[in-house]
N, C-alpha and C positions, 0 to 999 in steps of 0.2 A: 789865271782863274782855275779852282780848281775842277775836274771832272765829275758829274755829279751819276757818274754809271759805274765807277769804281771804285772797288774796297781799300778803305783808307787804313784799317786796325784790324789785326788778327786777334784775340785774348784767349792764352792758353791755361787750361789748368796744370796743374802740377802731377801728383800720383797719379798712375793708371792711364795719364794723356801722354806727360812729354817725358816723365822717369817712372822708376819702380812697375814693372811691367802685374799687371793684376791688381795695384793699389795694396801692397801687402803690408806695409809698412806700418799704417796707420791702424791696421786690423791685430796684427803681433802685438802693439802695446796696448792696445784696450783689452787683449785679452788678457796680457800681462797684467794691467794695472787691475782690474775686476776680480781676477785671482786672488791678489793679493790680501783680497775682504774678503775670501771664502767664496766669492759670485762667480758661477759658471758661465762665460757668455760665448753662445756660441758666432761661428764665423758670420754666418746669418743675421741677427741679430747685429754683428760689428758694424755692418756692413751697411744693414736698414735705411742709415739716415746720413751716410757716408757723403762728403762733402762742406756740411755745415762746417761752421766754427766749432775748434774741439770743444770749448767748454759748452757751446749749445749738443754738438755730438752725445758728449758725456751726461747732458740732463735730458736726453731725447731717447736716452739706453737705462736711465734709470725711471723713468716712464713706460719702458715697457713692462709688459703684465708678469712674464715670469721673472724678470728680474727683480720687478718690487715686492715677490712676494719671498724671493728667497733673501734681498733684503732685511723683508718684516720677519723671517725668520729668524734670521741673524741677531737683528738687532732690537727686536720689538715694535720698531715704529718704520715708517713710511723715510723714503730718504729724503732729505731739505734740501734746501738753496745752501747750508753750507756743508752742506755732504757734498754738493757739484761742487764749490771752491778747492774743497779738500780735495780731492779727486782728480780735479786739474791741475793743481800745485804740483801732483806726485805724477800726472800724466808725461809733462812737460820733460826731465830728465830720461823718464823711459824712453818715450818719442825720438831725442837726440840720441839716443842711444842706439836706437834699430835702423833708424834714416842712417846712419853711417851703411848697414846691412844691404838697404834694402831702395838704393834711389840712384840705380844704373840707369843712364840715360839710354831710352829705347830707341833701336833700330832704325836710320833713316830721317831721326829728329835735324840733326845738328843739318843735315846739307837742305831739308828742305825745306828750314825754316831761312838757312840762308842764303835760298833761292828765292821768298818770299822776301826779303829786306833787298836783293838785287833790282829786284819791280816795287820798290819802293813803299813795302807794306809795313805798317810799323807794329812791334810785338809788344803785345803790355800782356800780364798774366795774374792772375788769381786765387788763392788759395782758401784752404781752411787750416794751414796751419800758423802757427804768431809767427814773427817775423823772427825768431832766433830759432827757430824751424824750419823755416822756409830759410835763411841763409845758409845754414847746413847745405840745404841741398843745392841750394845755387851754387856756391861753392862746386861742388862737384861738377856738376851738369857743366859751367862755365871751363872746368878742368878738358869735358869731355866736347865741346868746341859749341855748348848751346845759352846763351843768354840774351834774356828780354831786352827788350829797351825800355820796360817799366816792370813793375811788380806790386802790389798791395796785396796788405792780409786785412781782415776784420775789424782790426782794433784801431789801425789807420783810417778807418773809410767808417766810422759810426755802426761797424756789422757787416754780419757775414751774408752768405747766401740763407735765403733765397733772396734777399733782397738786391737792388741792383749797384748798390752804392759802392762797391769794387771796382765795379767796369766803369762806371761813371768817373769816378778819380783815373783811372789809368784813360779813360778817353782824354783827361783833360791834364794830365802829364803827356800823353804825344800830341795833344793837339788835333785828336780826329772827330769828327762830326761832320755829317750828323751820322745819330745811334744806327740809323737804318743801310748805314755803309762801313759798317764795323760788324765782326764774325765771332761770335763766342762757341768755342770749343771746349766739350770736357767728359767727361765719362760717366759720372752722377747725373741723376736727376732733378738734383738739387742745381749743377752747372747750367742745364736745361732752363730750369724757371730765374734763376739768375738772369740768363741771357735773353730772356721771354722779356721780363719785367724791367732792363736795360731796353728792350725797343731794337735787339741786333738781330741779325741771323742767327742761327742754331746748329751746332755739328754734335751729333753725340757718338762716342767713342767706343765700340764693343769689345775687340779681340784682347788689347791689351791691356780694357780696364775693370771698374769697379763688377759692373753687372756680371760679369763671365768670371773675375778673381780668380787669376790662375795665373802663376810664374810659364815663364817660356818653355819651358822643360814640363811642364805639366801639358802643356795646351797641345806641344809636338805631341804627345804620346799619346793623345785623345784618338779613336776611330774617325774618319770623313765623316761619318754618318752624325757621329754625336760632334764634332767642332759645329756642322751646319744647323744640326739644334740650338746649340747654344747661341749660334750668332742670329738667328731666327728669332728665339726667346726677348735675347736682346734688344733686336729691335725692335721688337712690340711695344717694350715696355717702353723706350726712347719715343717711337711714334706714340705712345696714349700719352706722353707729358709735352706734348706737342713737338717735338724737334723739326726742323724743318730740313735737315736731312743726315745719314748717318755712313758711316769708315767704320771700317776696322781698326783703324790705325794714324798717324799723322800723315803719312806720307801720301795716304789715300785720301786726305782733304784737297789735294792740290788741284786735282778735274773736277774738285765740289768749286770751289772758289772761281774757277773760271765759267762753270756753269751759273755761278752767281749773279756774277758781274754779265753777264750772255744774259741773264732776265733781267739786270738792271737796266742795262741798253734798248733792250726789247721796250721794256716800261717807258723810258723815256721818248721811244720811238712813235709811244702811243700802240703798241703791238701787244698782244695776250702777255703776262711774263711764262 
């Protein structure tokens, strides 16, 4: 019978959680491919809606106000539905092209994910990028000693984030349920209401990801004064999308998880969680 006080499924995201430290990868090609139509976009802006599915990404940046206007500069008119195809068509080889660059698996992943599979937690994981994206980097990652025991992108699961139908297929590739004993982890905001609207727990990821975007080497050479800014900022923005609690890091989920399961027991106990 199974335990009904412990975490059955961890779901990891990809950039900026488990590789590519800062989430750069995806930010380099969107600024590459926007260039390439004369559109300036900055890192900011790349960043805004970071997580989605690229092609929703890519019509979520041509929706923004300075970008449609230096569009309608460009081209006279307002960008369409097949300006996002076109867009995404030419994203796609760019993409494979920097994920070679830019999808080193971070610090501490490989052993304490397989510390989590030793207690019997099963890994499923989630993306925005298509799945010949995403095997790019698994590739790698799996070279560097870290692979799921499931994975789904957007186009397999009827869509992407925010909605929950990722996590829902990889609940139901390992076999775990129910949703309120399953841990979504990721560094977007988007990962956030993902996991909100799957019914799981919530880790949002600061130091090495999206919100903070900053390679290793950038983040060392930052003052104390301003890294604790930044992780501060961070988590503001994590707590107002509701997270229900937040790392720096992966490695720093692991005293999240047992504190988890400490409130699940409590709950079951009939005790405050």
């Amino acid at each position: 019978m199974k335990s009904d006080h412990r975490i059955r499924a961890v779901m990891l995201d990809w950039a900026g959680t488990t590789v590519d430290h800062g989430s750069l990868a995806p930010v380099f090609a969107l600024q590459t491919l926007f260039s390439k139509h004369g559109i300036e976009l900055s890192r900011e802006n790349a960043r805004k809606d970071m997580g989605l599915a690229k092609r929703d990404h890519i019509r979520a940046i041509l929706g923004l106000l300075g970008v449609r206007s230096q569009w309608r500069l460009l081209h006279g008119t307002d960008p369409e539905e097949t300006n996002v195809e076109t867009l995404f068509d030419e994203f796609s080889p760019l993409q494979l092209e920097i994920i070679a660059q830019h999808s080193q698996l971070l610090p501490g992943v490989a052993e304490t994910v397989a510390a989590w599979k030793d207690r019997s937690l099963r890994i499923g994981s989630s993306t925005g990028y298509t799945r010949e994206m995403l095997s790019a980097v698994m590739a790698r990652a799996a070279q560097a000693g870290f692979s799921p025991d499931a994975s789904v992108c957007p186009d397999e699961a009827g869509g992407g984030r925010p909605y929950p139908w990722m996590l829902m297929r990889n609940a139901q590739l390992l076999d775990a349920y129910p949703p309120s004993l399953c841990v979504k982890i990721g560094d977007t905001i988007s990962d956030i209401e993902e996991g909100r609207n799957a019914g799981m727990w919530t880790i949002g990821i600061t130091r090495t990801g999206n919100l903070i975007g900053l390679d290793a080497d950038q983040w060392a050479e930052l003052p104390e004064a301003e890294k604790q800014s930044r992780l501060a900022a961070a988590e503001r923005q994590f707590i107002d999308a509701g997270a229900d609690f937040i790392a720096e890091d992966i490695p720093a989920c692991d005293k999240i998880l047992l504190q988890i399961e400490d409130r699940l027991q409590r709950s079951k106990n009939g005790l405050d969680a």
